[in-house]
N, CA, C and O atoms as a Tripos MOL2 file, in Angstrom:
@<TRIPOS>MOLECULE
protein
  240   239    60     0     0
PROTEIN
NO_CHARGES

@<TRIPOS>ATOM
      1 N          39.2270  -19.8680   23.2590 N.3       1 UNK1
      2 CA         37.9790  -20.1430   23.9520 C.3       1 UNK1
      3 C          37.0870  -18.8960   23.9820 C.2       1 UNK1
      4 O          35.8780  -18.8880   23.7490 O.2       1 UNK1
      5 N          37.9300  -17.7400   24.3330 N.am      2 UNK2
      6 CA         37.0010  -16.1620   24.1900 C.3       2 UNK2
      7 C          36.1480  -16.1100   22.9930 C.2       2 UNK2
      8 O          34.9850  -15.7170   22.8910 O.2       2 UNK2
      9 N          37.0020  -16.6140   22.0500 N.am      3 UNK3
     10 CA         36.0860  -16.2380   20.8270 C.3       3 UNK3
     11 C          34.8980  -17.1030   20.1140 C.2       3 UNK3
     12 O          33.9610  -16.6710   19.4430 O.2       3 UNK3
     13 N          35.3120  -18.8830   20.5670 N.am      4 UNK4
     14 CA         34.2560  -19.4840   20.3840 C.3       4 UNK4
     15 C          33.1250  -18.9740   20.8930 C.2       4 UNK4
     16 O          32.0830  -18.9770   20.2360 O.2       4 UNK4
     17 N          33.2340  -18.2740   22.6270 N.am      5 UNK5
     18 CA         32.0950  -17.6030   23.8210 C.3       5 UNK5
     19 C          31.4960  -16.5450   22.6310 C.2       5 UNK5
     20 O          30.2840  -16.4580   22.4320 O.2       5 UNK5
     21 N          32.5000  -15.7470   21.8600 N.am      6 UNK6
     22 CA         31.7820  -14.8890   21.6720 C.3       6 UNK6
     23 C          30.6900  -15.2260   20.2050 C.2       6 UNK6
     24 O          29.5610  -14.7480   20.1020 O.2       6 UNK6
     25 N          31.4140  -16.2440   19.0510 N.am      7 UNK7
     26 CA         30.4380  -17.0200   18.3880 C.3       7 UNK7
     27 C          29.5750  -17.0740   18.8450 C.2       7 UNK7
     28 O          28.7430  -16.1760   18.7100 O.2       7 UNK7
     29 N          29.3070  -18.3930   19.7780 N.am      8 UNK8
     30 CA         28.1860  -18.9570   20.3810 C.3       8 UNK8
     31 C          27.0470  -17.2270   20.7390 C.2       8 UNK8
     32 O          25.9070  -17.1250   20.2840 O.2       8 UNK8
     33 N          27.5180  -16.4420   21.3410 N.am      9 UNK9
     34 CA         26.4730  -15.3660   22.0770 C.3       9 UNK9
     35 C          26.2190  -14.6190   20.5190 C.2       9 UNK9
     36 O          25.0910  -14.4240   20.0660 O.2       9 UNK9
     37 N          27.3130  -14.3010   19.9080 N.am     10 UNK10
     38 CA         26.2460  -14.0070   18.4360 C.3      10 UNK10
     39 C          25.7450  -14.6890   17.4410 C.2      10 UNK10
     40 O          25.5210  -14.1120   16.3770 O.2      10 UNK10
     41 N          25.5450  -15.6910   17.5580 N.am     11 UNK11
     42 CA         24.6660  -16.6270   17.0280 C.3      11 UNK11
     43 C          23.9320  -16.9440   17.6430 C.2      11 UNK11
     44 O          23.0240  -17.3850   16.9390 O.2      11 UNK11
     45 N          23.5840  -17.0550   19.1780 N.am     12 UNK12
     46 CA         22.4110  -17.0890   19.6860 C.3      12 UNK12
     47 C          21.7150  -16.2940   19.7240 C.2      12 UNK12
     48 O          20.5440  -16.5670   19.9900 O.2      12 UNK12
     49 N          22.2100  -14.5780   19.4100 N.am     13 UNK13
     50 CA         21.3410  -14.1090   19.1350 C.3      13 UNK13
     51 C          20.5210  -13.6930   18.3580 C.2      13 UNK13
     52 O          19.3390  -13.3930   18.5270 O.2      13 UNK13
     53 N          21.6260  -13.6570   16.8360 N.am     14 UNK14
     54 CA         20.6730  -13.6680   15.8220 C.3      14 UNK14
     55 C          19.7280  -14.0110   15.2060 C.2      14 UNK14
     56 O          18.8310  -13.5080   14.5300 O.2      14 UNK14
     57 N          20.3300  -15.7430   15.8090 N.am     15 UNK15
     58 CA         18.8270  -16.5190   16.1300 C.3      15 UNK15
     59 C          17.2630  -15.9880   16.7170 C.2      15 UNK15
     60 O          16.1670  -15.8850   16.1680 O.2      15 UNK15
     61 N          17.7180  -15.7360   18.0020 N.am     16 UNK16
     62 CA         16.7520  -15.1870   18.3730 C.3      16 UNK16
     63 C          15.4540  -14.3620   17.8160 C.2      16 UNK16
     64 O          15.4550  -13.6970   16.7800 O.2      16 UNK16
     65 N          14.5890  -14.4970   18.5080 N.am     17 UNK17
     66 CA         13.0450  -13.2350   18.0260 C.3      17 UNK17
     67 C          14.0160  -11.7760   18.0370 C.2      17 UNK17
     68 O          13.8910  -11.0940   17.0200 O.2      17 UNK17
     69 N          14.7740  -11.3560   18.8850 N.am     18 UNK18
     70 CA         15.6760  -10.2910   19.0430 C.3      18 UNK18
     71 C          16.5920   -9.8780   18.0220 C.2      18 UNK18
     72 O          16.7320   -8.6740   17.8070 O.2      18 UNK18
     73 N          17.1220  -10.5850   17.4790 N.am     19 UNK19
     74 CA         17.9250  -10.7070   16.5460 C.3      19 UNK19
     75 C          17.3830  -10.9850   15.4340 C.2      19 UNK19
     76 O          17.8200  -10.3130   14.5000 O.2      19 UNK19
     77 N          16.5930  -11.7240   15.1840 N.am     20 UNK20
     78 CA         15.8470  -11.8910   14.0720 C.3      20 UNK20
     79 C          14.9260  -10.3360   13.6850 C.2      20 UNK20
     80 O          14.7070  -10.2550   12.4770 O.2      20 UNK20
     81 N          14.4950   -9.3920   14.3320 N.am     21 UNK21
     82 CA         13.5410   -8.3680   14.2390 C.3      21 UNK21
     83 C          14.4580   -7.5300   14.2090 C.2      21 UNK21
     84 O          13.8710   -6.5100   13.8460 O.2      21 UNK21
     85 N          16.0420   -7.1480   14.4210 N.am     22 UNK22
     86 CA         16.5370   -6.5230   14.2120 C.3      22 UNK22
     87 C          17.5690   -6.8860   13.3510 C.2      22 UNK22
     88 O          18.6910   -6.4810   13.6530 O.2      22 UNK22
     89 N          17.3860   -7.8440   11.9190 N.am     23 UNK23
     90 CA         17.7960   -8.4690   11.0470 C.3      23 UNK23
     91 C          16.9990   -7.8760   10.1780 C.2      23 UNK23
     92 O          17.2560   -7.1850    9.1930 O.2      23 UNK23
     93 N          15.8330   -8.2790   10.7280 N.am     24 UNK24
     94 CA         14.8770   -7.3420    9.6300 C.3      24 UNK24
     95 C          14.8190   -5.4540    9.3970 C.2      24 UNK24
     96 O          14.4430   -4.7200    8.4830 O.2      24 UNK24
     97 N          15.2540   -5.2960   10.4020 N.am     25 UNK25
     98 CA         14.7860   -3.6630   10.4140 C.3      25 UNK25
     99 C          16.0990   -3.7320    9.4760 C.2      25 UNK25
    100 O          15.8340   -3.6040    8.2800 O.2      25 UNK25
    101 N          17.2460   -3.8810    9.7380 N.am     26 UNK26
    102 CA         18.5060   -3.7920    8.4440 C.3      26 UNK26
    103 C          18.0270   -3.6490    7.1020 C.2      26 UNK26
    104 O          18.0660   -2.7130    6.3040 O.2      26 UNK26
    105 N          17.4510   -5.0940    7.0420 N.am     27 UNK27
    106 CA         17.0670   -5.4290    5.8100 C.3      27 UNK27
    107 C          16.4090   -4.1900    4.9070 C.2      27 UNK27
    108 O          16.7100   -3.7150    3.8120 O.2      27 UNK27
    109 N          15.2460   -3.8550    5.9980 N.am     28 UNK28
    110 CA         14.0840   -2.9170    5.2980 C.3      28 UNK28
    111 C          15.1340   -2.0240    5.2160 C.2      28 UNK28
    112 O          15.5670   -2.0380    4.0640 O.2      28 UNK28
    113 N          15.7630   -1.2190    5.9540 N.am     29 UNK29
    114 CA         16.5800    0.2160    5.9740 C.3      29 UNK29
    115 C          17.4560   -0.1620    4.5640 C.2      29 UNK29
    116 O          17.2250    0.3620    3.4750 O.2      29 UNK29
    117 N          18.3040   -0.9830    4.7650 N.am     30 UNK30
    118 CA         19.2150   -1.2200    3.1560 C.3      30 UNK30
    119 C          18.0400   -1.3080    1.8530 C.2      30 UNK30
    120 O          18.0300   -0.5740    0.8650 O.2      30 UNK30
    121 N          17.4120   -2.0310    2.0530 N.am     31 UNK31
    122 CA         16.2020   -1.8370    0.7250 C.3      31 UNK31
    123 C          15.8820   -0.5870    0.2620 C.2      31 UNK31
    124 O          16.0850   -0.1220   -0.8600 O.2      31 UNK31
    125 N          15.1140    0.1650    1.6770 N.am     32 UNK32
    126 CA         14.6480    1.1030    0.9930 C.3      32 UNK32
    127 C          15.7260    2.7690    1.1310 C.2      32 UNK32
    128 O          15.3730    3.8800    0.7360 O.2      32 UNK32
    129 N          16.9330    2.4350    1.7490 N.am     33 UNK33
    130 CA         18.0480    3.4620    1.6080 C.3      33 UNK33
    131 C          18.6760    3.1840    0.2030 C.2      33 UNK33
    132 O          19.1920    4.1630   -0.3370 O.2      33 UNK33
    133 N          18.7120    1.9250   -0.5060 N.am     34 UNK34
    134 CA         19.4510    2.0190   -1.9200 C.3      34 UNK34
    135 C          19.0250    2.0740   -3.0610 C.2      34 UNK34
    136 O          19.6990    1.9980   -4.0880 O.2      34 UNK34
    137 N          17.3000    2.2780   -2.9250 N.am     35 UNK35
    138 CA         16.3340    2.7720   -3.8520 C.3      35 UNK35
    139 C          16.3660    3.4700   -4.1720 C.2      35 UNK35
    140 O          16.0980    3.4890   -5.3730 O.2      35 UNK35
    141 N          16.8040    5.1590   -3.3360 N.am     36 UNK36
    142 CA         16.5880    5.8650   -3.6390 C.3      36 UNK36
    143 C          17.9810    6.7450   -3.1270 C.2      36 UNK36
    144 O          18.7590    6.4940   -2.2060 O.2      36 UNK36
    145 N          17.9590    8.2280   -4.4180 N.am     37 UNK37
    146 CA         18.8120    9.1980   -4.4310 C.3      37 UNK37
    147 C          18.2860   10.3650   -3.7670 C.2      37 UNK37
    148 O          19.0520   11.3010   -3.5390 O.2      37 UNK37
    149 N          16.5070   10.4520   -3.2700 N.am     38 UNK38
    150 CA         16.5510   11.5950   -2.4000 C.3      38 UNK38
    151 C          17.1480   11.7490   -0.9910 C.2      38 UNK38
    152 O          17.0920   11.0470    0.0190 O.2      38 UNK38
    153 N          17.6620   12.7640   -1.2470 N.am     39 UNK39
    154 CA         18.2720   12.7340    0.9860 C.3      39 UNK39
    155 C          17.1300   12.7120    1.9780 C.2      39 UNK39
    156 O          17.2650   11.9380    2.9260 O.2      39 UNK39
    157 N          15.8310   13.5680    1.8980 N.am     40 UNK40
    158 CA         14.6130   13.2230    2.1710 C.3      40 UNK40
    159 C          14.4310   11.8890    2.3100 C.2      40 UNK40
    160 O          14.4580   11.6090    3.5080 O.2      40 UNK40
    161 N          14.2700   10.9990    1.6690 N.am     41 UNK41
    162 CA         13.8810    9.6590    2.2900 C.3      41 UNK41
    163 C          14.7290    8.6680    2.0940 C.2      41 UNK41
    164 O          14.4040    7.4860    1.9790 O.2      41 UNK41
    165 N          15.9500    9.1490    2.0430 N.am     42 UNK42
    166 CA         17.3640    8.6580    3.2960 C.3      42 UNK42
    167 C          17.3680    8.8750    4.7170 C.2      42 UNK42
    168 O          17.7330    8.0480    5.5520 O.2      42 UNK42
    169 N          16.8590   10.2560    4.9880 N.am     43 UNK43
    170 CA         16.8810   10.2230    6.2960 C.3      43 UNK43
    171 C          15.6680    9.6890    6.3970 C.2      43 UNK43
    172 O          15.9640    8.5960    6.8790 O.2      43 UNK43
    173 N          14.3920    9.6870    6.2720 N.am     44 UNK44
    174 CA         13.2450    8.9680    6.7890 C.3      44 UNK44
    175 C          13.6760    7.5250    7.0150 C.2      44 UNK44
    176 O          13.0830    6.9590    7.9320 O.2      44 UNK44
    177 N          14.7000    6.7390    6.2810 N.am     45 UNK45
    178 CA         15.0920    5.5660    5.9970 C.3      45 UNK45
    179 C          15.6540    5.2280    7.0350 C.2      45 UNK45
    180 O          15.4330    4.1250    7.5350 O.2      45 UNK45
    181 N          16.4580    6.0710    7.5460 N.am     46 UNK46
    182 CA         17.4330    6.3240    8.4870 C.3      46 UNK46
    183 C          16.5020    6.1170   10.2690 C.2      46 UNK46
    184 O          16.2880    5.2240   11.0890 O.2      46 UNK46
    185 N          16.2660    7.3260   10.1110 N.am     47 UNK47
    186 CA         14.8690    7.1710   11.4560 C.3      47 UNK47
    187 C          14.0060    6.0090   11.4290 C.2      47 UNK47
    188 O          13.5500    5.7510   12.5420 O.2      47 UNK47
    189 N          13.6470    5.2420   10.5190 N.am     48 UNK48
    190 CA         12.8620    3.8210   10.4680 C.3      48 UNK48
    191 C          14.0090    2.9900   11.2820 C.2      48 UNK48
    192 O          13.7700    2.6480   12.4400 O.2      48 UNK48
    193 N          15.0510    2.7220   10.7680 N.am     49 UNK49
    194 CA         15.7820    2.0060   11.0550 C.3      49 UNK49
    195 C          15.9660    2.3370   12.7900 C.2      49 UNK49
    196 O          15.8560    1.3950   13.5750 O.2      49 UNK49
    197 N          16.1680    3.3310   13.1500 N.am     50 UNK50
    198 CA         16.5730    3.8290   14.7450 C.3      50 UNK50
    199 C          15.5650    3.5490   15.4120 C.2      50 UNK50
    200 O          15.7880    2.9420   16.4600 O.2      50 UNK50
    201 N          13.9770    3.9050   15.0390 N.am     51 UNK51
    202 CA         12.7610    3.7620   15.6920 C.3      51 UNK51
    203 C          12.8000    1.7640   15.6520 C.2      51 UNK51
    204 O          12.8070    1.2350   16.7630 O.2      51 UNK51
    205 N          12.8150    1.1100   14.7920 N.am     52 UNK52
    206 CA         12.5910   -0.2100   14.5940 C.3      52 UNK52
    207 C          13.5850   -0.6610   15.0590 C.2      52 UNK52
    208 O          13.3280   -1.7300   15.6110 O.2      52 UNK52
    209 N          14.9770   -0.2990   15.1470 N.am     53 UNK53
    210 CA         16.0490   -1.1530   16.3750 C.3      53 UNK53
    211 C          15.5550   -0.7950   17.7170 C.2      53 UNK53
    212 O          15.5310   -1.7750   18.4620 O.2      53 UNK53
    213 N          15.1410    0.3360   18.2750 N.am     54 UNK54
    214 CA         14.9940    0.4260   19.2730 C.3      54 UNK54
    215 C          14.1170    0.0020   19.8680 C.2      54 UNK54
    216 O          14.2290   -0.0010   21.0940 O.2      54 UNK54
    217 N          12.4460   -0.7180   19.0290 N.am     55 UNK55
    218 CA         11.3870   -1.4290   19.3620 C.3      55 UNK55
    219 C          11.6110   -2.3480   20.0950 C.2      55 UNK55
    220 O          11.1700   -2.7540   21.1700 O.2      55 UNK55
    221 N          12.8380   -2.8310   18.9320 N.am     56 UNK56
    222 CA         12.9930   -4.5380   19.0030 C.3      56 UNK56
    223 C          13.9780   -4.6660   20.0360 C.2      56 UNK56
    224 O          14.0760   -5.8390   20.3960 O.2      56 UNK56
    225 N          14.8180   -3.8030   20.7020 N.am     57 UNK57
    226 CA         15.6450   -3.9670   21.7720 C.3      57 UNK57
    227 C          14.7140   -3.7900   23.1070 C.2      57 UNK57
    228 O          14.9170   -4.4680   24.1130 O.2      57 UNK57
    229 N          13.6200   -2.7630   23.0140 N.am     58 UNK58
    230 CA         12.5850   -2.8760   23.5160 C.3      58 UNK58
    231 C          12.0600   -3.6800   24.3740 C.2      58 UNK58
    232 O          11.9260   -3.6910   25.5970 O.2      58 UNK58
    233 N          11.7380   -4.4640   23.3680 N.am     59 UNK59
    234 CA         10.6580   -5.9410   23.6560 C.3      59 UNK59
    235 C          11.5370   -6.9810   24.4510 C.2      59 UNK59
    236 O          10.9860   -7.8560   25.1190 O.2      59 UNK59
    237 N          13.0250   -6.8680   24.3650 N.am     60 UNK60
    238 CA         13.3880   -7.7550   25.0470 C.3      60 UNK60
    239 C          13.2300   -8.0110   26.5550 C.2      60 UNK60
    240 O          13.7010   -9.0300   27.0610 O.2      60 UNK60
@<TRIPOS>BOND
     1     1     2 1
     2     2     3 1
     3     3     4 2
     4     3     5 am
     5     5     6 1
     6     6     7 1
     7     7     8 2
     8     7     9 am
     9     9    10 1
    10    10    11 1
    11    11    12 2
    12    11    13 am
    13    13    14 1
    14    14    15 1
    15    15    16 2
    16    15    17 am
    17    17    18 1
    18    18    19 1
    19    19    20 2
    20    19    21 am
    21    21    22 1
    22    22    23 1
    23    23    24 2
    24    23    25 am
    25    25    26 1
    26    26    27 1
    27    27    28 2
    28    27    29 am
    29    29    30 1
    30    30    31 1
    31    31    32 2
    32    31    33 am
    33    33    34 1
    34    34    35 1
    35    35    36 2
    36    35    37 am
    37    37    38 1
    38    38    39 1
    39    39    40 2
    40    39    41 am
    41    41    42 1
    42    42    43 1
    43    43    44 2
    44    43    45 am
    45    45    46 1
    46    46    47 1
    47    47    48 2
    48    47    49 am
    49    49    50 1
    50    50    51 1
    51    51    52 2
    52    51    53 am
    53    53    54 1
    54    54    55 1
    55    55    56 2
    56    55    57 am
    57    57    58 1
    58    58    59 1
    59    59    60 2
    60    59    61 am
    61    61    62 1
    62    62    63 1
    63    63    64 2
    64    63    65 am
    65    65    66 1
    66    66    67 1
    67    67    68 2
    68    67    69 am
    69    69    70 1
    70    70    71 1
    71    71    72 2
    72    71    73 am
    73    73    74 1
    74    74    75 1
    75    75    76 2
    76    75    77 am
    77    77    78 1
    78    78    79 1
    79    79    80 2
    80    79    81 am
    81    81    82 1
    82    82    83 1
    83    83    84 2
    84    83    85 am
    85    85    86 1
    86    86    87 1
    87    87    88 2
    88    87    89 am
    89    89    90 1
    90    90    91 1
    91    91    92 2
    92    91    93 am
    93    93    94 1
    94    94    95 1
    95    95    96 2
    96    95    97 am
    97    97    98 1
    98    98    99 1
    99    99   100 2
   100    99   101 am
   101   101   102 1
   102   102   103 1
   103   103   104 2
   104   103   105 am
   105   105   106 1
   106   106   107 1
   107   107   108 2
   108   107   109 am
   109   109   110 1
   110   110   111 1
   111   111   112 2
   112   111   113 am
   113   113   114 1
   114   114   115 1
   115   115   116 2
   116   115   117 am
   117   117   118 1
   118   118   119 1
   119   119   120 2
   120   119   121 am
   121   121   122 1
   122   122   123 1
   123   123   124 2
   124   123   125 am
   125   125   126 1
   126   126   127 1
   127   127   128 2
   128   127   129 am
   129   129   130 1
   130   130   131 1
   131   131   132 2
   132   131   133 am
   133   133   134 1
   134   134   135 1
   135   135   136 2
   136   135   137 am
   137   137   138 1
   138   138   139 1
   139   139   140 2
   140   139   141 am
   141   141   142 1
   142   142   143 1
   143   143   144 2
   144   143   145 am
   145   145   146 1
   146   146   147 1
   147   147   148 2
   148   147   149 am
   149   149   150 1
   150   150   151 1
   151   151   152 2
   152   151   153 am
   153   153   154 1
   154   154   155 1
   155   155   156 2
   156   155   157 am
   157   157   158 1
   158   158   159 1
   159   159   160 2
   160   159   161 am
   161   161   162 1
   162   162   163 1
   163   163   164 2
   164   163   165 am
   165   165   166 1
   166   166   167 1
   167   167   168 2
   168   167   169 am
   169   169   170 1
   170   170   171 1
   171   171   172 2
   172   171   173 am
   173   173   174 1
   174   174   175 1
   175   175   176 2
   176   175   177 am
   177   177   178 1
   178   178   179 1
   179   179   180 2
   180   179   181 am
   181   181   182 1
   182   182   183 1
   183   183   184 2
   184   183   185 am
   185   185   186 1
   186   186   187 1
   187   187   188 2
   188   187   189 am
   189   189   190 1
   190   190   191 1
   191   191   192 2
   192   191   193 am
   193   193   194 1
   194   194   195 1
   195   195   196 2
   196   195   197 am
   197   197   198 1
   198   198   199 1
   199   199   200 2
   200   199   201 am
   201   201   202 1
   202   202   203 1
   203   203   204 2
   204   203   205 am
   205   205   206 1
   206   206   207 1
   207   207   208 2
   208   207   209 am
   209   209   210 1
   210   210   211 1
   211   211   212 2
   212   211   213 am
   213   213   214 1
   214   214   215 1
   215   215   216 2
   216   215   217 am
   217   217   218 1
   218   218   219 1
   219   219   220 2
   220   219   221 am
   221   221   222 1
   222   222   223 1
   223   223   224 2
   224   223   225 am
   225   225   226 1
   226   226   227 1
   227   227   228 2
   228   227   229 am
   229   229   230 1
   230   230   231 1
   231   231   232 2
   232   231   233 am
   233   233   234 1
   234   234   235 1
   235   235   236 2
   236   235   237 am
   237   237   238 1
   238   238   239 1
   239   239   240 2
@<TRIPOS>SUBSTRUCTURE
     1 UNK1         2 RESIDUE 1 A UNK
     2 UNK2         6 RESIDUE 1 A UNK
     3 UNK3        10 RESIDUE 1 A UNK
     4 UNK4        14 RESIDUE 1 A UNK
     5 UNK5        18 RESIDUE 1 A UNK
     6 UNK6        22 RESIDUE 1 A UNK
     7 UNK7        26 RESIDUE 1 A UNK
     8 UNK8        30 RESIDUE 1 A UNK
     9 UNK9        34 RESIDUE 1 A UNK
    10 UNK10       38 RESIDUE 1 A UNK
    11 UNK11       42 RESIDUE 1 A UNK
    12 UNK12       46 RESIDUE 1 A UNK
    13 UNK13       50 RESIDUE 1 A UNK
    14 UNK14       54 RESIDUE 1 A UNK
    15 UNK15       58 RESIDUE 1 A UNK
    16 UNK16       62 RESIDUE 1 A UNK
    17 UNK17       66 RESIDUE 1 A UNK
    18 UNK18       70 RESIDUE 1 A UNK
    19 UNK19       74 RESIDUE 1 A UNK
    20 UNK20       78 RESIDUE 1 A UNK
    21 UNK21       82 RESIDUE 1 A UNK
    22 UNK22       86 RESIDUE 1 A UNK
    23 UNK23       90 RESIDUE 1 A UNK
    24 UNK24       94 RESIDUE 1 A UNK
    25 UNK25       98 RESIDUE 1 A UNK
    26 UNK26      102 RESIDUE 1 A UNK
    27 UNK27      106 RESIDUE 1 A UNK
    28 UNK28      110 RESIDUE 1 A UNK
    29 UNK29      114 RESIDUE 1 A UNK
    30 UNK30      118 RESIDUE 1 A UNK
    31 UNK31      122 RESIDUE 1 A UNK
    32 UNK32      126 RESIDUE 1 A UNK
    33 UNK33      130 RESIDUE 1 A UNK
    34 UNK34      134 RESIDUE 1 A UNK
    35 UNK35      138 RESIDUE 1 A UNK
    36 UNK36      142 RESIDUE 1 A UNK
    37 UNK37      146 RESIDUE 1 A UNK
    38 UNK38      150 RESIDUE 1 A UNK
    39 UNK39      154 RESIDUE 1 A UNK
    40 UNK40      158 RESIDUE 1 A UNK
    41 UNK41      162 RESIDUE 1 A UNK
    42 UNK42      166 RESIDUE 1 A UNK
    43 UNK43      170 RESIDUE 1 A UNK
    44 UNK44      174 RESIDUE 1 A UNK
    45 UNK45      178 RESIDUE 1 A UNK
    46 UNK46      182 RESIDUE 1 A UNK
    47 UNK47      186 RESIDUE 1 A UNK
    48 UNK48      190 RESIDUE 1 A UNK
    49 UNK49      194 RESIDUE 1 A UNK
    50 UNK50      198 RESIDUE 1 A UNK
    51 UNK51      202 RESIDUE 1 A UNK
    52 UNK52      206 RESIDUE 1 A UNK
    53 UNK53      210 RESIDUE 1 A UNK
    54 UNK54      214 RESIDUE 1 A UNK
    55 UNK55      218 RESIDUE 1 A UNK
    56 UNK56      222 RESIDUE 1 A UNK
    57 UNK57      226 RESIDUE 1 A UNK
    58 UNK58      230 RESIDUE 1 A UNK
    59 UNK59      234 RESIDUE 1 A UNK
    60 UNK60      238 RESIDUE 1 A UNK
């Protein structure tokens, strides 16, 4: 039963505007972290990703 609870709460949230905007910030960070071989904009990649999870946890 614990684990169906815990299904259900992560799938409701991914669903979510919450989850969904921090589906996306992944997305963008893996895109534009496996483009490229500079460490320079790995870490910029990196900080997008931290600044854009933390928006979207934000807004909730």
């Amino acid at each position: 039963k614990d684990d169906e609870e815990e299904s259900r709460f992560f799938f409701n949230f991914i669903f979510s505007a919450e989850g969904r905007k921090i589906l996306q910030c992944l997305a963008t960070f893996g895109f534009s972290y496996s483009l490229t071989t500079d460490m320079a904009a790995k870490l910029t990649a990196q900080e997008k990703l931290c600044n854009c999870t933390a928006n979207a946890i934000k807004s909730t």
